[in-house]
N, C-alpha and C positions, 0 to 999 in steps of 0.2 A: 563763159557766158551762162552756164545753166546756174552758176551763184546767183545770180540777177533775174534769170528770166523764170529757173525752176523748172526748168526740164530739158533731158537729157539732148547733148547734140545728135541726133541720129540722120539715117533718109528717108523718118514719116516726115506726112503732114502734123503740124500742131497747131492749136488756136493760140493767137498773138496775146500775149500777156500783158501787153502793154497799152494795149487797148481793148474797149467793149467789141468782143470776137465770140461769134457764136459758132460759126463754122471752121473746121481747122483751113487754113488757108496760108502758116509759114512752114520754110523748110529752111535748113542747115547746108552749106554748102563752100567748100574750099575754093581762095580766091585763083585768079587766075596765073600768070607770072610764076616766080618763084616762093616766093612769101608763103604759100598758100595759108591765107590767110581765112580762118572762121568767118562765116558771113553769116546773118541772120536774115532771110531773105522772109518780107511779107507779101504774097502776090496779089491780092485785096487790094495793096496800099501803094505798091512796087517799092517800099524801104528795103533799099540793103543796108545793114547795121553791121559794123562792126562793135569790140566789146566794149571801144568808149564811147560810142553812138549809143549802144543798150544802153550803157548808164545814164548819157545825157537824157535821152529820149525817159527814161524809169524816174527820174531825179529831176528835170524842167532844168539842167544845168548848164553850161559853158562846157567848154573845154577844159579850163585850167579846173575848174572845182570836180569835175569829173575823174581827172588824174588823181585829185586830192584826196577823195572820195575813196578810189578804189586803194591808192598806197592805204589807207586809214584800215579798210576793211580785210587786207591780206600783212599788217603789219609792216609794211614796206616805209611807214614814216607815221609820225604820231601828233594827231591832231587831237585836243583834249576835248574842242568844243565841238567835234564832229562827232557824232552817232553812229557806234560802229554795226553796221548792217550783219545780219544775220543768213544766212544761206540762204534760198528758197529751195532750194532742194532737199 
C-alpha cells in the first residue's frame, strides 16, 4: 500500500492522501480472520481500504482496471497503453 498511498504502514496516525486531510486521522491495521489482511483505516471518513480499494479510491477506477493497474505497475502483465505509476514512497 505505501507504493500508492507513500507512507510507511506503521501504528501512527497519518493524514489520508487520498483526500484534502489536514488533520492525521488514518491508521494501518491487520484484518480480522486469518488473512490478516492490511487495512487502510480513515476514521474522519470510517474507509476501510484494502490495497485494491487504495487504488480504486487513488485512480476513480473499477475493480477489473484497478487489478490492471496494479499487474501493470509491479510487472505482473503488460499493458502498453497503461501509465506505469511510480512509487510514492
Amino acid at each position: 500500500m505505501s507504493f500508492y498511498l507513500g507512507i510507511n504502514p506503521d501504528n501512527s496516525l497519518h493524514v489520508n492522501p487520498l483526500r484534502k486531510d489536514r488533520r492525521p486521522s488514518a491508521t494501518f491495521y491487520r484484518g480480522k480472520d486469518n488473512d490478516a489482511q492490511l487495512i487502510f483505516r480513515d476514521w474522519a471518513t470510517g474507509d476501510r481500504l484494502n490495497f485494491v480499494d487504495v487504488v480504486m479510491t487513488k485512480f476513480n477506477v473499477n475493480f477489473d482496471k484497478a487489478l490492471k493497474i496494479i499487474g501493470n505497475d509491479f510487472g505482473i502483465i503488460s499493458k502498453p497503453h497503461y501509465t506505469k505509476n511510480e512509487a510514492a514512497i
